[in-house]
C-alpha positions in Angstrom: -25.4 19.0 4.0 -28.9 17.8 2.6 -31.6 16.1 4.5 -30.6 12.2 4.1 -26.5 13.0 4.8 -27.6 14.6 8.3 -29.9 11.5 9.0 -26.6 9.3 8.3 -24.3 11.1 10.7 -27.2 11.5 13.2 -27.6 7.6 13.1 -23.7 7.0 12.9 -22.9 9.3 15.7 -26.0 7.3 17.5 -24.3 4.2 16.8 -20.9 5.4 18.1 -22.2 5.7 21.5 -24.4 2.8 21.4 -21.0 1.0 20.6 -18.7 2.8 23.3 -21.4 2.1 26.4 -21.9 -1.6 25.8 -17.9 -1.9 25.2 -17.9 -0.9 28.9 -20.3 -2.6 29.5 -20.0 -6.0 27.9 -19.0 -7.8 31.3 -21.2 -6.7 33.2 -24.4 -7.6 30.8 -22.8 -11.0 30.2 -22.8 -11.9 33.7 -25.8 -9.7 34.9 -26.8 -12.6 37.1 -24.4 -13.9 39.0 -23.0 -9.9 39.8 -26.5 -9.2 40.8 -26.2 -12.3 42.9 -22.9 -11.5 44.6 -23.3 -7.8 44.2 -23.0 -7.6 48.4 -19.7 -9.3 48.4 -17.1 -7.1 48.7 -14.4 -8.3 46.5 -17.2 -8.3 43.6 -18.0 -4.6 44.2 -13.7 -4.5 43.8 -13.3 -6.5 40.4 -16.7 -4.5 38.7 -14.6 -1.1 39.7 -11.3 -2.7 38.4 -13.1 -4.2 34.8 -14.3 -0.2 34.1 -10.9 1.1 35.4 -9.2 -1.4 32.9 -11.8 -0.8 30.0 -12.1 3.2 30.4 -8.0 3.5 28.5 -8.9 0.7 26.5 -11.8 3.1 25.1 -9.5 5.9 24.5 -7.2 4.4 23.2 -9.9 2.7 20.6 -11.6 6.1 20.1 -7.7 8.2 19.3 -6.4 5.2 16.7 -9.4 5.2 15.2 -9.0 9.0 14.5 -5.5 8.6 13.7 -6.1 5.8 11.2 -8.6 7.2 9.3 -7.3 10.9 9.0 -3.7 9.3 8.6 -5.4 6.8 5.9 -6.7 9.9 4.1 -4.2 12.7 3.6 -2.0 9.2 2.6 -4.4 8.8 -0.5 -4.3 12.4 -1.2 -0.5 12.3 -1.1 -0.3 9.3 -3.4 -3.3 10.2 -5.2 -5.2 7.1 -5.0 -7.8 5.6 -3.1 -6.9 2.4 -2.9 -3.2 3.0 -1.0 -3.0 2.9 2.7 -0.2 3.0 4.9 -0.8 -0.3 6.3 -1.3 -1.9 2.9 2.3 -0.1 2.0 3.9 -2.3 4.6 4.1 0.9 7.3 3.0 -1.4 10.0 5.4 -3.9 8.9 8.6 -1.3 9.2 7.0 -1.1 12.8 7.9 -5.0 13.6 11.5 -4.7 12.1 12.5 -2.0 13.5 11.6 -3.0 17.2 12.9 -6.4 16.2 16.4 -5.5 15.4 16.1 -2.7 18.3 16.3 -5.5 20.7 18.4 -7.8 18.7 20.9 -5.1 18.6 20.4 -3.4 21.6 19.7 -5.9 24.4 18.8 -4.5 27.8 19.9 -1.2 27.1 17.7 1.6 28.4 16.1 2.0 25.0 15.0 -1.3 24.9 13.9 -1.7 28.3 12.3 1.8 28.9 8.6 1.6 27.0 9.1 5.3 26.7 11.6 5.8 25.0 11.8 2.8 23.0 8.8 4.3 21.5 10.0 7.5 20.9 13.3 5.5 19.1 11.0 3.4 17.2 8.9 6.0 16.1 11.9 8.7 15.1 13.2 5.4 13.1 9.7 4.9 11.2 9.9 8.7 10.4 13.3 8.7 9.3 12.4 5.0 7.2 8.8 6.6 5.9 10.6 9.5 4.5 13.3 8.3 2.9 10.5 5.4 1.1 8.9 8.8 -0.3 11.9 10.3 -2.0 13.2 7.0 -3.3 9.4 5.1 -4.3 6.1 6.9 -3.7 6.7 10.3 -5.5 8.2 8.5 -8.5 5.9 6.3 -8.8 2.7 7.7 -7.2 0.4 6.8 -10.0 1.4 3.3 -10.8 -1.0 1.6 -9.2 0.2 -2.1 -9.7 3.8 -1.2 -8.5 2.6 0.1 -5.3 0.6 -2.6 -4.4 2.9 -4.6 -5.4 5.7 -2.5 -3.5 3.5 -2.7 -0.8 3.0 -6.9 -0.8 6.7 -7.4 -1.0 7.8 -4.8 1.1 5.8 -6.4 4.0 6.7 -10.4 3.1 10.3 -8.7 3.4 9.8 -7.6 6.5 7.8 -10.5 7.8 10.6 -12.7 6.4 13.7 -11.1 8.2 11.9 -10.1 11.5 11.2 -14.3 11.5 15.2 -14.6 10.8 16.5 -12.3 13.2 13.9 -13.6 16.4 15.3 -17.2 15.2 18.6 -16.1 16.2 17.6 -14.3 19.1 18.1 -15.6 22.6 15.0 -17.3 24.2 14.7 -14.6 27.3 15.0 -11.7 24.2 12.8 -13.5 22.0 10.2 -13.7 25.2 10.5 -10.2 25.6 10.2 -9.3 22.3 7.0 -11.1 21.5 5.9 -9.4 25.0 6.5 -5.9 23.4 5.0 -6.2 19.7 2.2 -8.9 20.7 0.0 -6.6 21.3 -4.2 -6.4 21.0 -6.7 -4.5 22.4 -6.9 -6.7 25.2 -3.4 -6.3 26.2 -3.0 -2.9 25.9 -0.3 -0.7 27.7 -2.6 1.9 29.7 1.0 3.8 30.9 1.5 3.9 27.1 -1.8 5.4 26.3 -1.8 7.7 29.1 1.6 8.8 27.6 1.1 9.0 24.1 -2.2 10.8 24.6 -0.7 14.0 24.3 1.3 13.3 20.9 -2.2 12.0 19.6 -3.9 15.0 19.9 -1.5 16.6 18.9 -0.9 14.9 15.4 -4.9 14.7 15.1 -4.7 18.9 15.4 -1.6 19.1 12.9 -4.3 16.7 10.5 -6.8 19.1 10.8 -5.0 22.2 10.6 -3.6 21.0 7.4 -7.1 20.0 5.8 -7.3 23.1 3.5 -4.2 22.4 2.1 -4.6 18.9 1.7 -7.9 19.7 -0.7 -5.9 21.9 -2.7 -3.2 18.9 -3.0 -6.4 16.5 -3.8 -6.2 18.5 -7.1 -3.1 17.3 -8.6 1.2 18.7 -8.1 0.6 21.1 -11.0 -3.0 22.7 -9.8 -1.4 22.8 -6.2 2.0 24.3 -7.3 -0.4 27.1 -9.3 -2.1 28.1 -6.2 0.8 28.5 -3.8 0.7 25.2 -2.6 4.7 24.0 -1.9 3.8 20.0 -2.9 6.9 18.7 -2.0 7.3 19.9 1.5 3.5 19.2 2.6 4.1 15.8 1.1 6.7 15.5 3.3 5.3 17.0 6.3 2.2 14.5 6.0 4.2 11.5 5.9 6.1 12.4 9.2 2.5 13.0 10.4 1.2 9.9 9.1 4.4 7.5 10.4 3.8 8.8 13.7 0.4 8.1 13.5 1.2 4.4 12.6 3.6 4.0 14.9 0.9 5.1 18.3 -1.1 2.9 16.3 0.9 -0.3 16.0 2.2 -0.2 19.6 -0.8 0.4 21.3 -3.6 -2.3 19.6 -1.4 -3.9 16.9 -1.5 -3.5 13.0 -4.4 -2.3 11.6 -3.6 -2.6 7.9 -7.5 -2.3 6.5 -9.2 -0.2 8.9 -8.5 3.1 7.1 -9.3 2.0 3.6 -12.6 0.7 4.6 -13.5 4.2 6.9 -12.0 6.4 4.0 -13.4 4.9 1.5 -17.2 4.1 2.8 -17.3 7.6 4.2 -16.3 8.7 0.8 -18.5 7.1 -0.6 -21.9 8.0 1.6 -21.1 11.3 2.1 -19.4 12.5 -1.0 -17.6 15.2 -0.1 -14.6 16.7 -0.5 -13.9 18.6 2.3 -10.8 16.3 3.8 -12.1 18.5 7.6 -15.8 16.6 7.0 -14.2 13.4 5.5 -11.4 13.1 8.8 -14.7 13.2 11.0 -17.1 10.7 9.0 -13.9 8.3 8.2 -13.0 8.7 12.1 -17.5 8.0 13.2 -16.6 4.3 10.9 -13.2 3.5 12.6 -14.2 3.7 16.0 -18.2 2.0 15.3 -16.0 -0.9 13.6 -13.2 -1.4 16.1 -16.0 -0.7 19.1 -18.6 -2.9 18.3 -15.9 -5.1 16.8 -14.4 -5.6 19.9 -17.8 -5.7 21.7 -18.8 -9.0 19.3 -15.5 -10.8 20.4 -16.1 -10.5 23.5 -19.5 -12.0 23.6 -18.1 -14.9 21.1 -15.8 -15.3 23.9 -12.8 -14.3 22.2 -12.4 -16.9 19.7 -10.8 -14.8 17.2 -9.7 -11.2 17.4 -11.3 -7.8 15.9 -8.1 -7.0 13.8 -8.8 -10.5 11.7 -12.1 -9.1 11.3 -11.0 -6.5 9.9 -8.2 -7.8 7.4 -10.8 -10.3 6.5 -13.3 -7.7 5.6 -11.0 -5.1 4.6 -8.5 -7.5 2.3 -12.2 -8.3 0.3 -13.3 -4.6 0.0 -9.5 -4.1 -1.4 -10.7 -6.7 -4.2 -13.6 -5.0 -4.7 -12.2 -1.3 -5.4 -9.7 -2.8 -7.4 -12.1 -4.2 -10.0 -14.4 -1.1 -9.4 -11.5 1.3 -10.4 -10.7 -1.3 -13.3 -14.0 -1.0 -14.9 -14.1 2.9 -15.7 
């Protein structure tokens, strides 16, 4: 890495940290004077302890989707060859909200339903299951087309929008309560059970990501190149899908759908640090996830929450979509 690439990441990692301490910190700055005015009172002492002991899972949870949207973002462009797909611009996120939806619709107050735990390991084995049968049947066929991804991608997601509104309209009121209880989630809201939970299957898909990041720069080559050196496409294809849909899934149910987050990381990381290496590209993609949904969620706090840091980010990211599209259409 040359001189001005180790300035970058020095200043990025900087940044990082920068981010993650006044995320913890945001209260307490904000109301500096009238804690250090009360700071004797005992029930103070008791909410500044439970504001850190609320925002320290918030933080990892932030810090693990980050990581999981960017490397997940990643090996998806390398398996559809193109740097403008993500999973959440595919509609994955979107599969997310239907199949909870009909879950509960068809389920009721079974155990499934009602148990966070495994409702999320249903949901997820159903995004799997859906993920990899959209593989077979769209994105190997069609990989390369461009326009009918995206466009596969656009309906896919009205679809889903469209029928998860028709099935909560027929819903009972109490189910419809609780389902808008279960998928409305933000980083605000997050289940901290959940991300003590889920921690483990985090790591673990962020290890099977890395592990894999050889063979995913061999695949970055093309089928036939990857086929030539001992590569088996197909099957790593496969495997990375299951890695990625889990991924989305820990994703969607702990801070919501993130549909632009990875193509902005990905691609700016790409793009400053030009490398190939998917190891080196996980890492910087991962250092622009968490500064943007950090410090994201650091501004909205201080603008009092008038908006949220995921419309921040589709804003942003839905414009830097434009962008690449007519950047790609010009060469």
């Amino acid at each position: 890495m040359d001189r001005k690439r180790r300035i970058i990441l020095t200043v990025l990692i900087a940044m990082v940290v920068i981010a993650i301490l006044l995320y913890l910190s945001t209260w307490l700055i904000l109301n500096f004077s009238y804690i250090q005015e009360n700071i004797d009172n005992p029930m103070m002492q008791r909410a500044i302890i439970n504001i850190i002991k609320r925002k320290i899972p918030q933080v990892i949870a932030l810090v693990v989707v980050s990581i999981l949207t960017a490397s997940s973002s990643l090996v998806f462009q390398t398996i559809t060859n193109n740097r403008i797909l993500t999973p959440g611009i595919l509609g994955f996120d979107a599969i997310y909200m239907v199949v909870h939806t009909f879950l509960l619709a068809l389920l009721g107050t079974s155990i499934f339903v009602t148990n966070p735990y495994l409702n999320f390991l249903l949901v997820t084995i159903l995004m799997v299951s859906i993920s990899v049968l959209m593989y077979v049947a769209i994105l190997r066929k069609n990989k390369n087309n461009i326009i009918f991804l995206l466009l596969f991608g656009m309906i896919l997601s009205t679809f889903a929008r469209s029928i998860t509104n028709f099935v909560q309209v027929l819903m009972h009121p109490d189910d419809f309560t609780a389902l808008l209880g279960r998928t409305s989630v933000s980083i605000v809201n997050i289940n901290t059970s959940l991300v003590y939970v889920s921690l483990p299957l985090m790591v673990l898909v962020i290890i099977l990501f890395a592990r894999k990041h050889h063979t995913y720069d061999v695949m970055a080559l093309g089928e036939n190149y990857s086929t030539n050196l001992g590569v088996t496409y197909n099957r790593e294809s496969m495997l990375g899908l299951i890695y990625i849909s889990v991924a989305v899934a820990i994703s969607t149910a702990l801070v919501g759908p993130l549909s632009f987050l990875g193509l902005i990381a990905a691609n700016i990381a790409r793009e400053l640090f030009k490398s190939s290496s998917h190891i080196k590209n996980m890492i910087y993609a991962s250092l622009f996830a968490i500064l943007f949904l950090v410090f994201g969620q650091v501004i909205i706090e201080i603008i009092n929450y008038k908006t949220t840091v995921t419309t921040i980010v589709e804003v942003i990211g839905g414009l830097y979509l434009i962008y690449l599209i007519v950047k790609e259409n010009r060469r």
